[in-house]
C-alpha positions, 0 to 999 in steps of 0.5 A, spaced: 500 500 500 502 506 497 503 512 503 497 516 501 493 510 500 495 508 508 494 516 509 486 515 507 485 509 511 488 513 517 483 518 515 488 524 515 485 530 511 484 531 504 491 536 503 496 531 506 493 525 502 493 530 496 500 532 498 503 526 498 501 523 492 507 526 488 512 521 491 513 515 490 515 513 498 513 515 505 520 516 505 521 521 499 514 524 503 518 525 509 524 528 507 520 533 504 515 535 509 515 542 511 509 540 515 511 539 522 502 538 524 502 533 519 509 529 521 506 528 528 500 526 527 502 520 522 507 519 529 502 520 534 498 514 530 502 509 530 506 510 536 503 506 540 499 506 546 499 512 552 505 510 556 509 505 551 516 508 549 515 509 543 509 514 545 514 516 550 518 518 545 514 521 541 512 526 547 518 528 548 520 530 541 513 534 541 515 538 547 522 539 543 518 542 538 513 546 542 520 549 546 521 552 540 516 557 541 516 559 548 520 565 546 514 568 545 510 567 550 508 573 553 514 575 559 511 572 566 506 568 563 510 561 566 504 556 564 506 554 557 513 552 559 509 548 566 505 544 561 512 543 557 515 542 563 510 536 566 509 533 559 517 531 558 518 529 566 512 525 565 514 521 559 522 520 563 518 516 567 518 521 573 515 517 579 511 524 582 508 526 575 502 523 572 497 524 566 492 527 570 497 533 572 500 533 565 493 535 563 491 540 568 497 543 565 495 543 559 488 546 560 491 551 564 497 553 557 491 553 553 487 557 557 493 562 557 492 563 550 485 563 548 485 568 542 492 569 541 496 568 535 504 567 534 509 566 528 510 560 532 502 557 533 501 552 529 508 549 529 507 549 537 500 547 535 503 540 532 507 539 538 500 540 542 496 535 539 502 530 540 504 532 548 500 538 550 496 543 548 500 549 548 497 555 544 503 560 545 501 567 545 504 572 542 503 577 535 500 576 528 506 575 525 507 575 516 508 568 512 514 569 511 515 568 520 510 562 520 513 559 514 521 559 518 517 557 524 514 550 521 521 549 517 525 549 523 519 545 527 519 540 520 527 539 521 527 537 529 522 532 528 526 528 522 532 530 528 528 525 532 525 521 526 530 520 520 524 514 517 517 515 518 515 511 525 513 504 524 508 499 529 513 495 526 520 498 528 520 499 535 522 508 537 
């Protein structure tokens, strides 16, 4: 089965199964990708079950890339990183740290940045979606901001995934 086709069946949205029809692999698909939404996504879904290594790894890799923004988070506004914080000591197995605290961190790093936009948003945003929802405050930045952001995002999670993540090969 094709990338794209193992796309559609994992029900991913119509732009990336369109998107990567173009290449011949999930690989060739990977190395391109300027999406870092749609790379922990695919991760995400096929990381295995909450608590599982390969889900732990994946949780720190999305921490890494929503650290990536914290430089614009509004000062003083410490609950981004908190959530951050919580997420990645969760997944090194810390004893005093459960999902349930995670969560409430969350809530409170989205609660944070209700309304609020940054050239870092939506690369923060794909690594919310994988570990934490963390929404970083901020101004409206140009396209130009937005694209480097989800460019170097891209780039750090290849660092950690040089291959798609596989249910077959353990992470």
């Amino acid at each position: 089965m094709n990338f794209s086709a193992r796309l559609r069946k994992m029900c991913a949205c119509s732009r990336a199964i369109k998107w990567t029809r173009q290449f011949k692999s999930a690989q060739a698909a990977w190395d391109a990708s300027e999406r870092p939404d749609w790379m922990l996504w695919y991760a995400a879904k096929v990381c295995g079950p909450q608590g599982s290594a390969s889900h732990r790894k994946l949780v720190l890799v999305a921490c890494a890339c929503a650290r990536t923004g914290l430089r614009f988070v509004a000062k003083g506004e410490k609950r981004p990183e908190t959530a951050i914080v919580l997420a990645e000591r969760w997944a090194n197995h810390d004893p005093m740290v459960s999902m349930a605290d995670v969560s409430v961190a969350i809530k409170a790093a989205g609660a944070a940045a209700v309304g609020k936009t940054s050239d870092a948003a939506y690369a923060a945003d794909a690594a919310a979606h994988a570990a934490c929802a963390i929404y970083l405050s901020g101004t409206t930045a140009p396209y130009a901001a937005w694209r480097g952001a989800m460019l170097r995002t891209a780039t750090l999670v290849r660092k950690h995934y040089p291959k798609p993540p596989s249910r077959r090969v353990a992470q």
